[in-house]
SEMARPA-88948 format. One record per residue (C-alpha): residue number from 1; residue in one letter; chain; x, y, z. Coordinates in Angstrom, 3 decimals. Last residue first. Layout:
N
<pt NUM; 'A'; 'A'; <X; Y; Z>>
...
This chain:
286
<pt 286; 'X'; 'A'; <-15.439; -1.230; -17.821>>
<pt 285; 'X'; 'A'; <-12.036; 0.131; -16.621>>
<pt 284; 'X'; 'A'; <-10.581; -3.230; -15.857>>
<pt 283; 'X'; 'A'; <-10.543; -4.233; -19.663>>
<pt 282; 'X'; 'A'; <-7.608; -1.739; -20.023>>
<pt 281; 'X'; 'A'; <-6.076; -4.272; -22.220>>
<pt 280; 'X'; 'A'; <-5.931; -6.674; -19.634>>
<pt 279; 'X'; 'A'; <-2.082; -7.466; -19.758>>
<pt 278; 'X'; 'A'; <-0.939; -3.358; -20.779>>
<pt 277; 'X'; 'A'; <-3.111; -1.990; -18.097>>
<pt 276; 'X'; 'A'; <-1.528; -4.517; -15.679>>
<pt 275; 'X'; 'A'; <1.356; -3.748; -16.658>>
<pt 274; 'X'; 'A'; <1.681; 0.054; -16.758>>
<pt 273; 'X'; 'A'; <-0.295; -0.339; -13.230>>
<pt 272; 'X'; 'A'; <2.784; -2.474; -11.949>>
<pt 271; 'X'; 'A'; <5.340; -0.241; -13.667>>
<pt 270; 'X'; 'A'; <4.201; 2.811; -12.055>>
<pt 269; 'X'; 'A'; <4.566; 1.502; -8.341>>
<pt 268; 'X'; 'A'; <7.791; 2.531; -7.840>>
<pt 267; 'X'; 'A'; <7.127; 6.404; -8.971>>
<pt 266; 'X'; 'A'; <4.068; 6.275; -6.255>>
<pt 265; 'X'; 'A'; <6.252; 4.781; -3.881>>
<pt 264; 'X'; 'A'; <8.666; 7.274; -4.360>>
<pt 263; 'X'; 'A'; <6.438; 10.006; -4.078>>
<pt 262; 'X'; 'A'; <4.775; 8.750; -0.917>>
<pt 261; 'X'; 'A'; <8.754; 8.576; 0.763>>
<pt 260; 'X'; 'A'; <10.626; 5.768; 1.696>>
<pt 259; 'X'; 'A'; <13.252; 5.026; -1.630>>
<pt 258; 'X'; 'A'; <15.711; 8.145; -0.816>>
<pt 257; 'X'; 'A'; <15.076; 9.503; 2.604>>
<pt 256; 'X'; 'A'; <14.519; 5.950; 3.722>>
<pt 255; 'X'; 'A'; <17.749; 5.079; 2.574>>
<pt 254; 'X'; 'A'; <19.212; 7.690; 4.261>>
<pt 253; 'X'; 'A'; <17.891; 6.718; 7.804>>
<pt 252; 'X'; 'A'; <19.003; 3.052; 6.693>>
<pt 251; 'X'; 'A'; <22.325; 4.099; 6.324>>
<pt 250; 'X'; 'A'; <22.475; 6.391; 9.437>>
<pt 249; 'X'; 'A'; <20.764; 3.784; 11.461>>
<pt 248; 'X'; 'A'; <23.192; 0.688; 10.558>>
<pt 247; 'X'; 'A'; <21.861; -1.947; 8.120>>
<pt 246; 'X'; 'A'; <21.925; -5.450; 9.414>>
<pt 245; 'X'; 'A'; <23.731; -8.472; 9.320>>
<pt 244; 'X'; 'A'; <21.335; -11.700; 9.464>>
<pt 243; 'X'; 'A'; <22.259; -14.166; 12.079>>
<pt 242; 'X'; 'A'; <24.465; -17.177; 12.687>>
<pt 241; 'X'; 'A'; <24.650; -20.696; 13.442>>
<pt 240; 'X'; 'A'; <24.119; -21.819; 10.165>>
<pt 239; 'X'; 'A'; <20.816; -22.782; 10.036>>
<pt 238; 'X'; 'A'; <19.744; -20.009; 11.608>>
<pt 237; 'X'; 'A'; <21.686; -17.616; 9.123>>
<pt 236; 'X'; 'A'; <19.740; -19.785; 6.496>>
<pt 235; 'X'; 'A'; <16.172; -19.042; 8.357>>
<pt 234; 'X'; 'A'; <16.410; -16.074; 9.111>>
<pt 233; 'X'; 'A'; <17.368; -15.169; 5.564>>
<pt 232; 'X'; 'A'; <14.535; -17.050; 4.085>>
<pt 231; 'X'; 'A'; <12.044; -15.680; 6.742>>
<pt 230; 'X'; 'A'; <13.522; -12.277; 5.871>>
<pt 229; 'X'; 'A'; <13.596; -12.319; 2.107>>
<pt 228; 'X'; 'A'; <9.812; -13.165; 2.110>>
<pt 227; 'X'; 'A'; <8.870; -10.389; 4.932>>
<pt 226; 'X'; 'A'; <10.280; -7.544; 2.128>>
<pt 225; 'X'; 'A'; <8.502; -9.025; -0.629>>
<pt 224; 'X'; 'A'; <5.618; -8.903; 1.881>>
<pt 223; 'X'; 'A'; <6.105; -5.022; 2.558>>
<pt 222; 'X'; 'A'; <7.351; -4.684; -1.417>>
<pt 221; 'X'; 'A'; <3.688; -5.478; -2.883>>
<pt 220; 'X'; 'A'; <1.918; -3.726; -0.199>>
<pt 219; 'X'; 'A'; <4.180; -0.693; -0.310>>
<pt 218; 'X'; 'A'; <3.260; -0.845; -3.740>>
<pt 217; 'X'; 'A'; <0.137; -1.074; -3.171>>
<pt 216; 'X'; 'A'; <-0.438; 2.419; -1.099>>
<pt 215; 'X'; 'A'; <2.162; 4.267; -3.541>>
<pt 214; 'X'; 'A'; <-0.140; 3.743; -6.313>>
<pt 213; 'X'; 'A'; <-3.254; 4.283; -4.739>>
<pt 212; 'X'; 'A'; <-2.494; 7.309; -3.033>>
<pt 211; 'X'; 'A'; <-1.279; 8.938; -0.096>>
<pt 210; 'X'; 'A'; <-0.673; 6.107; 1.433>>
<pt 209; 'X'; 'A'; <-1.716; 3.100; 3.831>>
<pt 208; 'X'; 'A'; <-0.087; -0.070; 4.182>>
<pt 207; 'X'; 'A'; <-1.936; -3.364; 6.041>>
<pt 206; 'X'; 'A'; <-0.073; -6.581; 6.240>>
<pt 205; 'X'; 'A'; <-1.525; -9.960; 7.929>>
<pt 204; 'X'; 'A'; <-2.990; -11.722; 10.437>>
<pt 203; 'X'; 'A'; <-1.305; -13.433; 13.166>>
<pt 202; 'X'; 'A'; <-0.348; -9.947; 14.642>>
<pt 201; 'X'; 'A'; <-0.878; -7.417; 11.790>>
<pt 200; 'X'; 'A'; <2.288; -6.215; 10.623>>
<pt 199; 'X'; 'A'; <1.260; -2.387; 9.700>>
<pt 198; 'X'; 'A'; <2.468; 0.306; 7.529>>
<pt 197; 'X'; 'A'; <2.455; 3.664; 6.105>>
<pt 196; 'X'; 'A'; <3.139; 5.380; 9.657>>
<pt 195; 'X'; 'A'; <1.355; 8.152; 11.155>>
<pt 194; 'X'; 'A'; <-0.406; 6.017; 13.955>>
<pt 193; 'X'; 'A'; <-0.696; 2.326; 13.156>>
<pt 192; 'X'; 'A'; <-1.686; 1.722; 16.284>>
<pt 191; 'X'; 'A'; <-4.238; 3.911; 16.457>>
<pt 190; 'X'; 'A'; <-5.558; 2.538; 13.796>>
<pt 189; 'X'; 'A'; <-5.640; -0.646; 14.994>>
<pt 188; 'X'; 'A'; <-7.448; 0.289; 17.926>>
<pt 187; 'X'; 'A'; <-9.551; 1.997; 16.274>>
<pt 186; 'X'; 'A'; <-10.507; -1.194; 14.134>>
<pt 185; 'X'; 'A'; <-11.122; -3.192; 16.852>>
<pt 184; 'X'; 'A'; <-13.673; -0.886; 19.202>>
<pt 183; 'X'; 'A'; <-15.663; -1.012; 15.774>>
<pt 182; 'X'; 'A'; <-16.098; -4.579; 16.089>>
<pt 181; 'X'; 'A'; <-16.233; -7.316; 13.693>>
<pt 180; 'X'; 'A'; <-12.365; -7.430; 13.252>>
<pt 179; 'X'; 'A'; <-12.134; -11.342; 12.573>>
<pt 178; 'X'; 'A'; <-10.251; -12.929; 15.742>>
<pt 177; 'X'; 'A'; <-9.353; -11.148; 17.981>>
<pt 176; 'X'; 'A'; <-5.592; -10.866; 17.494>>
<pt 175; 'X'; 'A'; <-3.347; -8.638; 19.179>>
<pt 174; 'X'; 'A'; <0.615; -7.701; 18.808>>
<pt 173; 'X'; 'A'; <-0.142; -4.656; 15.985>>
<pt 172; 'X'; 'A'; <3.318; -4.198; 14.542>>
<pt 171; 'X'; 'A'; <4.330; -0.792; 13.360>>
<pt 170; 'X'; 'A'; <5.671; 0.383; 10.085>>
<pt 169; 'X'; 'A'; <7.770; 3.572; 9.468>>
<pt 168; 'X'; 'A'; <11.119; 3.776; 11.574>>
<pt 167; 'X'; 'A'; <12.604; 1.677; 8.638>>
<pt 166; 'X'; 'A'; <9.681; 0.683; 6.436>>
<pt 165; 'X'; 'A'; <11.454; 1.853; 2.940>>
<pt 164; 'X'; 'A'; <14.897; 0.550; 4.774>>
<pt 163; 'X'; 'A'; <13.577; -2.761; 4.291>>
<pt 162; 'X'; 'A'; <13.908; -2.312; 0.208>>
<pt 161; 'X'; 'A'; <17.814; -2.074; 1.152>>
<pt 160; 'X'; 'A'; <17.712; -4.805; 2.844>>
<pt 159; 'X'; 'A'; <18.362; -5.849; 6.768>>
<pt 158; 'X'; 'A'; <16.489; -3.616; 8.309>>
<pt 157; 'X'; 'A'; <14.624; -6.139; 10.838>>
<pt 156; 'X'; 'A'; <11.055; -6.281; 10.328>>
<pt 155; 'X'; 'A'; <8.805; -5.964; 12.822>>
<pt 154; 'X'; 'A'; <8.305; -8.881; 15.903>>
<pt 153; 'X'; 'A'; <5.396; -11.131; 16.416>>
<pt 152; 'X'; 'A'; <6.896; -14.119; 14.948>>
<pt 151; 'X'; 'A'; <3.221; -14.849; 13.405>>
<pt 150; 'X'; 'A'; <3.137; -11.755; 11.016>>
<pt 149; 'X'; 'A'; <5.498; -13.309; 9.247>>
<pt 148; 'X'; 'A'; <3.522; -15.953; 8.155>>
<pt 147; 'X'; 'A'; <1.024; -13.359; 7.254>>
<pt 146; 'X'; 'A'; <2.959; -11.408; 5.113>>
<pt 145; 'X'; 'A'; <4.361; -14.363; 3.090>>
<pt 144; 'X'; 'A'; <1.176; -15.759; 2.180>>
<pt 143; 'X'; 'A'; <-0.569; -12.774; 1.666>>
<pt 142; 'X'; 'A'; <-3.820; -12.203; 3.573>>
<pt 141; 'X'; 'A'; <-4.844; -8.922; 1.964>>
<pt 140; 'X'; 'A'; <-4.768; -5.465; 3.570>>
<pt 139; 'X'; 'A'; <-4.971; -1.623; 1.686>>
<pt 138; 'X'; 'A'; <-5.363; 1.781; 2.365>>
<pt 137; 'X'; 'A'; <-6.463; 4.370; -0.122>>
<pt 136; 'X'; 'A'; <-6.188; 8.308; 0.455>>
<pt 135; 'X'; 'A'; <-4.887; 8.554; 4.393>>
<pt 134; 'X'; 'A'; <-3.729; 12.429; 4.463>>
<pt 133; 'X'; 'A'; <-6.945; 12.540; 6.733>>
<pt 132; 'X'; 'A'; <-5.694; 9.748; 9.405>>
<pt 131; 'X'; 'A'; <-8.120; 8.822; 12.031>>
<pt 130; 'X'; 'A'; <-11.254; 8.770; 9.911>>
<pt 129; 'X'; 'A'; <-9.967; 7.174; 6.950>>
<pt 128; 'X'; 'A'; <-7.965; 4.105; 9.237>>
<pt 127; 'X'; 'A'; <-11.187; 4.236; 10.902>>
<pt 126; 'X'; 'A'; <-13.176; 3.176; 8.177>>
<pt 125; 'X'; 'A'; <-10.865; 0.855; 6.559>>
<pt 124; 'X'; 'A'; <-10.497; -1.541; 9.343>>
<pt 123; 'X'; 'A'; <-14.271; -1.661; 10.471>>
<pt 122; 'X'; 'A'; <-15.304; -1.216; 6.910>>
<pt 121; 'X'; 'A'; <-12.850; -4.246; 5.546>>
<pt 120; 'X'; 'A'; <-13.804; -6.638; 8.523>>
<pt 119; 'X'; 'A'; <-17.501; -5.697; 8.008>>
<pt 118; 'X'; 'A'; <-16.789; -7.262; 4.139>>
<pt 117; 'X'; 'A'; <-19.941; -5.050; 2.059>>
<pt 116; 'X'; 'A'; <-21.975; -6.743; -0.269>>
<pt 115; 'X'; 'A'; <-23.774; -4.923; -3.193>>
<pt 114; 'X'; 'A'; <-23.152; -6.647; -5.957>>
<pt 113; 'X'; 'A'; <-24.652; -4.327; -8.942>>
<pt 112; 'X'; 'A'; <-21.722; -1.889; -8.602>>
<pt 111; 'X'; 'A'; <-21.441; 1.798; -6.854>>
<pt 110; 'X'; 'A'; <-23.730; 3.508; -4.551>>
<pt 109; 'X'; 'A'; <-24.860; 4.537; -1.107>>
<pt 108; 'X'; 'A'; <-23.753; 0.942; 0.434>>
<pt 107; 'X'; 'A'; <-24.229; 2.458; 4.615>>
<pt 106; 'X'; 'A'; <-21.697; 1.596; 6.709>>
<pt 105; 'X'; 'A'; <-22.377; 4.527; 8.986>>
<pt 104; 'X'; 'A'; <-19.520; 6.299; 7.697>>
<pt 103; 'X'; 'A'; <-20.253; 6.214; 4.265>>
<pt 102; 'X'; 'A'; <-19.715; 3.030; 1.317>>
<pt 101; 'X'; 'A'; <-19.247; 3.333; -2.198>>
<pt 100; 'X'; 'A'; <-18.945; 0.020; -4.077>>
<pt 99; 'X'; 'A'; <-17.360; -0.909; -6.623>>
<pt 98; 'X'; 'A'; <-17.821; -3.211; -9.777>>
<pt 97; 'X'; 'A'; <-17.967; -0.717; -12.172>>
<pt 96; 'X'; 'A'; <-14.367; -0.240; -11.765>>
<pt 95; 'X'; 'A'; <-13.455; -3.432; -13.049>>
<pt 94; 'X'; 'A'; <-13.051; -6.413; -10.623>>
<pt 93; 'X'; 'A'; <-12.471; -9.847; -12.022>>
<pt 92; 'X'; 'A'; <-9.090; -10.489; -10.667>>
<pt 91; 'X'; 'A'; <-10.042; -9.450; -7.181>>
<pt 90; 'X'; 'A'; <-12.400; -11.868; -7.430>>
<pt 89; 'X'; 'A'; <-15.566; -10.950; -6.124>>
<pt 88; 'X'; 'A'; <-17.031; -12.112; -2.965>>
<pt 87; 'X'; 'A'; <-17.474; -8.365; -0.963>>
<pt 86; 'X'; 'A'; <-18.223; -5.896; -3.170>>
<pt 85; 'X'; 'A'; <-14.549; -4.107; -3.332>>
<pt 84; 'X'; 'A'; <-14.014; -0.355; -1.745>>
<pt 83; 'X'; 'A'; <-15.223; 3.101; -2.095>>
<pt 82; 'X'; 'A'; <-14.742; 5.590; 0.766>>
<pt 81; 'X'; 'A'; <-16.868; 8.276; 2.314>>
<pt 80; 'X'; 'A'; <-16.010; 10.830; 4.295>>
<pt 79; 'X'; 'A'; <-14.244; 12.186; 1.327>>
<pt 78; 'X'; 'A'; <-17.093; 13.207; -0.678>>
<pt 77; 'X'; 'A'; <-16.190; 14.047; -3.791>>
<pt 76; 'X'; 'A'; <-12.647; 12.876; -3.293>>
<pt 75; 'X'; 'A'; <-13.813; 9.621; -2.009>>
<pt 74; 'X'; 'A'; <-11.649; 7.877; 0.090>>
<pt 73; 'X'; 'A'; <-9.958; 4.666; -1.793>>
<pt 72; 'X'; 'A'; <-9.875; 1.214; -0.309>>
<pt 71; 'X'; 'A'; <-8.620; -1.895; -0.785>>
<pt 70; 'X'; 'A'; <-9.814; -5.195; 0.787>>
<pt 69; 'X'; 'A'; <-8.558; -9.012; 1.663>>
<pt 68; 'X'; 'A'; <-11.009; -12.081; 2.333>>
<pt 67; 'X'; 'A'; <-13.275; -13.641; -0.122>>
<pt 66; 'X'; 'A'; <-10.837; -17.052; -1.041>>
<pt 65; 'X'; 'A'; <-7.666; -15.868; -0.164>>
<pt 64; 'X'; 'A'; <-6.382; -13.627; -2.427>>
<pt 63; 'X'; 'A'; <-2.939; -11.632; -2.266>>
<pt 62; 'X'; 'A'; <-1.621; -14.477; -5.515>>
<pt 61; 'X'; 'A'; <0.898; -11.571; -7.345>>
<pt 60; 'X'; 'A'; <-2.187; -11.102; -10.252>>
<pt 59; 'X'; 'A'; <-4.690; -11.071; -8.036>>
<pt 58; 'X'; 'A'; <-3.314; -8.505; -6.007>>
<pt 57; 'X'; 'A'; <-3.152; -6.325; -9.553>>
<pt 56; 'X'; 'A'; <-6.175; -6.840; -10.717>>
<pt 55; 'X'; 'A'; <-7.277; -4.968; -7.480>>
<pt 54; 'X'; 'A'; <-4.886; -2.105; -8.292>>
<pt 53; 'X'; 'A'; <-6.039; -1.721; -11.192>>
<pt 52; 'X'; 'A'; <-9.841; -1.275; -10.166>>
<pt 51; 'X'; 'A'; <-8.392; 1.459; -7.359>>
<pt 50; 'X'; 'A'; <-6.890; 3.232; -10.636>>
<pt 49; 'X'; 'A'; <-9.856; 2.780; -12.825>>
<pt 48; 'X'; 'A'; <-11.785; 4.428; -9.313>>
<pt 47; 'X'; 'A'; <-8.978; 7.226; -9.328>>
<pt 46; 'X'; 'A'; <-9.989; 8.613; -12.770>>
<pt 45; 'X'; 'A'; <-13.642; 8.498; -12.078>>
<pt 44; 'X'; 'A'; <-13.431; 9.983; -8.562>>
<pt 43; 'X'; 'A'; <-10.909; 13.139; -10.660>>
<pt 42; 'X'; 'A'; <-13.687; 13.667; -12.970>>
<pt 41; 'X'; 'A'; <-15.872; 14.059; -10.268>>
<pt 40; 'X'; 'A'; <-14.010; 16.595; -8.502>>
<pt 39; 'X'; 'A'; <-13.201; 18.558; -11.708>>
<pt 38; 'X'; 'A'; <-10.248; 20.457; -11.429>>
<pt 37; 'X'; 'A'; <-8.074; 17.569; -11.948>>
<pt 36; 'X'; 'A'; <-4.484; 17.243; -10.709>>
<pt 35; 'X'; 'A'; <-2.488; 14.363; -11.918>>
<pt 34; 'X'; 'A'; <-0.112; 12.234; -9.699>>
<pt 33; 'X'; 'A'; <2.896; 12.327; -10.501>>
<pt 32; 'X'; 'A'; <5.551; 11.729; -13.020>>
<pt 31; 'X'; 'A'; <9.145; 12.066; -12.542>>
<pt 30; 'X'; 'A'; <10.857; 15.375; -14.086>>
<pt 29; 'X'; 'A'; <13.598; 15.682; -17.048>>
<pt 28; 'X'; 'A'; <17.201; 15.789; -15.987>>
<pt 27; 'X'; 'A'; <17.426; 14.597; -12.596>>
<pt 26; 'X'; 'A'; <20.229; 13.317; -10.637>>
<pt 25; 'X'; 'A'; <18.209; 10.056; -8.811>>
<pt 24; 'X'; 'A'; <17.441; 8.047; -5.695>>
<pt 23; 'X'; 'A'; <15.686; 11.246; -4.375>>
<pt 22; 'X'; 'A'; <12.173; 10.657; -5.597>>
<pt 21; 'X'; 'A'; <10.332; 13.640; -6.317>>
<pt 20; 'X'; 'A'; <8.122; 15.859; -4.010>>
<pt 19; 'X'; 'A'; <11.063; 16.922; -1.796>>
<pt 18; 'X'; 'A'; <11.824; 15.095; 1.331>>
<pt 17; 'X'; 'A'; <15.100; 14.243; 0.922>>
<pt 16; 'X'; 'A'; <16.996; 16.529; -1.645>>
<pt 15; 'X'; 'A'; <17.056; 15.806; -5.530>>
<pt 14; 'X'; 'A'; <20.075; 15.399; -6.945>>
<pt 13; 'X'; 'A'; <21.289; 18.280; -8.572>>
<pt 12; 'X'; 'A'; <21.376; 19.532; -12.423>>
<pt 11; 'X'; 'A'; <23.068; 22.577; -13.245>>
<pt 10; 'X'; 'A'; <24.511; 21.163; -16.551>>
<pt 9; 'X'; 'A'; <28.459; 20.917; -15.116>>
<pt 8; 'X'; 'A'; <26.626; 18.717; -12.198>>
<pt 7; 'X'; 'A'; <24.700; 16.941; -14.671>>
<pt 6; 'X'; 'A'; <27.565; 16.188; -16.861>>
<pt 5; 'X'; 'A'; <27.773; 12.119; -16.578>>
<pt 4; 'X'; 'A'; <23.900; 12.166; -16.306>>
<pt 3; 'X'; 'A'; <22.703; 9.797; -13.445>>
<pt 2; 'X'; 'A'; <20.726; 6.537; -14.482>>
<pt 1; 'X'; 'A'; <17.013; 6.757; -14.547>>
């Protein structure tokens, strides 16, 4: 939304940082956000389709590998449990039928006619939900980028703009232990991961967290956009002699304020679901 040449003179200011809407604007109408249903259940069915879309959407941008990668989304109904994908279907293929709703124990208590559960993704997931209440979905895939960064063992540098979304606000977990079979594993990532909305997974891979779906992928989809232009810009400073310039802390601590918050990565993210819907023709919502 480009600023109005008479906002000021109209009463219109940009928004502050930390405020509900996205402050990389002036404002004249209002950004979208999440809707509010009254009905519980009503509001599971609408965020399933969402958490369906957002699957087709990792398959669309390649963040498969064969069975590996997961999304989930806590319940609202019952939000000590979460619902995430059966374990062997393509995240291409999955429509919200298709899911599965898992407790704390584990346990498959409902959802699609393939009932497998990844223990990697209920391990991970599980106590990501249970450390971190303000946690809605949380997401990890083996991206190709993402998880050749994730062998430097080092964050990101701020040396983008769309890097200063993670400035002060990812983490990098420097173990590997193989696949996270153990419950001991996945609390130890989440505490690692803290408060923040993202992860570098030693020799692994990306995890991002948010408050919900929306903003949760797209921090996916710009976290390995984000490791992408690094490698390539490490790698032609290298070649040059040199290094990449980076963002001082008072520009990227602005930044952030603008682009970093869970209402800005919901806003962000609108154009991928609009998409996707558009490219299926809903058919995910079956």
């Amino acid at each position: 939304m480009a600023p109005h040449a008479d906002s000021e003179k109209a009463g219109v200011a940009p928004n502050e940082p930390g405020l509900d809407e996205p402050s990389a604007a002036l404002q004249v109408g209002k950004f979208p956000k999440p809707p509010k249903f009254a009905d519980k259940h009503e509001e599971r069915e609408y965020l399933k389709g969402r958490l369906a879309a957002a699957f087709r959407i990792f398959g669309k941008y390649g963040f498969d590998e064969g069975v590996a990668g997961h999304i989930t989304l806590r319940d609202p109904v019952e939000p000590d449990t979460f619902w995430v994908n059966p374990f062997g279907v393509a995240f291409s293929l999955i429509n919200k039928s298709d899911l599965i709703h898992v407790n704390e124990e584990g346990e498959i208590i409902g959802g699609g006619e393939t009932r497998l559960l990844n223990t990697a993704a209920f391990m991970i997931h599980s106590a990501i939900h249970k450390a971190r209440p303000d946690v809605i979905a949380a997401a990890h895939s083996h991206s190709i980028y993402g998880r050749s960064f994730c062998t430097l063992g080092r964050k990101l540098d701020t040396i983008t703009q769309d890097a200063c979304s993670f400035h002060g606000d990812h983490v990098l977990y420097e173990s590997f232990n193989g696949i996270v079979l153990a419950a001991e594993e996945g609390e130890n990532i989440a505490k690692c991961l803290g408060n923040k909305k993202a992860a570098l997974l030693q020799n692994h891979g990306l995890l991002t967290v948010g408050k919900t779906v929306e903003e949760t992928v797209f921090w996916f989809v710009s976290l390995e956009k984000c490791c992408q232009a690094q490698l390539l810009a490490d790698a032609a400073a290298g070649g040059r002699g040199g290094e990449t310039k980076k963002i001082d802390e008072e520009d990227a601590v602005y930044t952030f304020k603008a682009i970093g918050s869970p209402m800005a990565g919901y806003f962000s993210a609108k154009p991928l679901f609009d998409v996707i819907h558009k490219e299926t023709g809903g058919d995910y919502l079956q």
